[in-house]
N, C-alpha and C positions, 0 to 999 in steps of 0.2 A: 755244870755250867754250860748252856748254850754260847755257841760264839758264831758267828756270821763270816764265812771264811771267801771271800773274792779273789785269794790269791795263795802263794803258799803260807801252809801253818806251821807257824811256829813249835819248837818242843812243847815249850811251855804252852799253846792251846790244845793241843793233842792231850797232852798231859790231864791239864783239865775239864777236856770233854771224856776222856775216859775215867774221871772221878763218879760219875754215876754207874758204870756196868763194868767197870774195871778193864776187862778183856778186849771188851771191845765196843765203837760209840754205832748209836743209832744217828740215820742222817735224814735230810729230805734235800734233795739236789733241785732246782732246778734248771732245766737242760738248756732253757731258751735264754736266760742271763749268763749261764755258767757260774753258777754260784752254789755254796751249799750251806745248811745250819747244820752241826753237831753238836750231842752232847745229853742230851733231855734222855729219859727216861725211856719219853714215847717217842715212834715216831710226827705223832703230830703235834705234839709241841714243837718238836722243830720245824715243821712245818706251816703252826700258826706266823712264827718268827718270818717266816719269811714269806707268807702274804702280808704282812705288816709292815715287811719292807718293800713290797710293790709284787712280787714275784705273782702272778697266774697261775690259780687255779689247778687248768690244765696241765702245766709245765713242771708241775712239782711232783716229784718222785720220792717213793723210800726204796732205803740202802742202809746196809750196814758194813761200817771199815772193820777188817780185825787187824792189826796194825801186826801184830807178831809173824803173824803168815801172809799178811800180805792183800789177804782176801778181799771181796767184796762181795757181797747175796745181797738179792733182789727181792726179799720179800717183805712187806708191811698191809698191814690191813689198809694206811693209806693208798695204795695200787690199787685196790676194787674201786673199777670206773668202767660199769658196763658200756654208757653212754660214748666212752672212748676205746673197745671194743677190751678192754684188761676186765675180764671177769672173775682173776683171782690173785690171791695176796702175792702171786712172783708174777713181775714183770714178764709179761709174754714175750713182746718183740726183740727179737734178738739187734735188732738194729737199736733201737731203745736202752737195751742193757749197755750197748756198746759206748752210746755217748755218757750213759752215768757213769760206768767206770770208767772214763775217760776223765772225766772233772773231779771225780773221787781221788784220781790219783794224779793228777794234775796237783791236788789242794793237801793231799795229806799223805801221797807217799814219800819216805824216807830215802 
C-alpha cells in the first residue's frame, strides 16, 4: 500500500508500506515539499503518486527506509537525471542525500 506521508507515520502506515518488501519500503521524497510516498514495489510508482499530487519532477528522489537498522540508501533507477548532473542510480550530491535523509527520517523514524 502507497501512503502519502506529510508528517510523522503512524505504526500502522509503516506497517503497511512494508507489506510489499517486507524489510524494508521503497520511497520517492520529494525535497522541495518535504513530503514523501512509500510502499509500492517500485520506486516509481511511488513517485508517479506524488506527481499526482503536485510534487516536481525535478524535486522527487528515490530512497529506501530499512526501518530495523535504521538506514537509508540512495539508490533507484528514478535518480538517473543526466540533465540534473546525477548520472547514476545513487544520488551523487552529498548535500542532496543529506535533505533526503532528513525527511526520511523526519516521516518514518521510530
Amino acid at each position: 500500500m502507497i501512503h502519502v506521508i506529510w508528517s510523522k507515520a503512524t505504526q500502522q502506515q509503516i506497517g503497511e508500506m512494508l507489506e510489499s518488501l517486507q524489510t524494508y519500503i521503497k520511497l520517492a521524497v520529494d525535497v522541495h515539499r518535504r513530503v514523501l510516498a512509500g510502499g509500492a514495489a517500485l520506486h516509481a510508482d511511488c513517485e508517479e503518486v506524488l506527481l499526482e499530487d503536485g510534487s516536481e519532477q525535478q524535486d522527487v528522489w528515490g530512497a529506501d527506509w530499512f526501518p530495523e537498522s535504521r538506514e537509508v540508501q540512495f539508490q533507484s533507477l528514478i535518480n538517473i537525471r543526466p540533465k540534473q548532473g546525477n548520472r547514476s542510480m545513487l544520488v551523487a550530491d552529498p548535500r542532496l542525500r543529506e535533505k533526503i535523509e532528513a525527511i526520511v527520517r523526519e516521516r518514518l523514524d521510530m
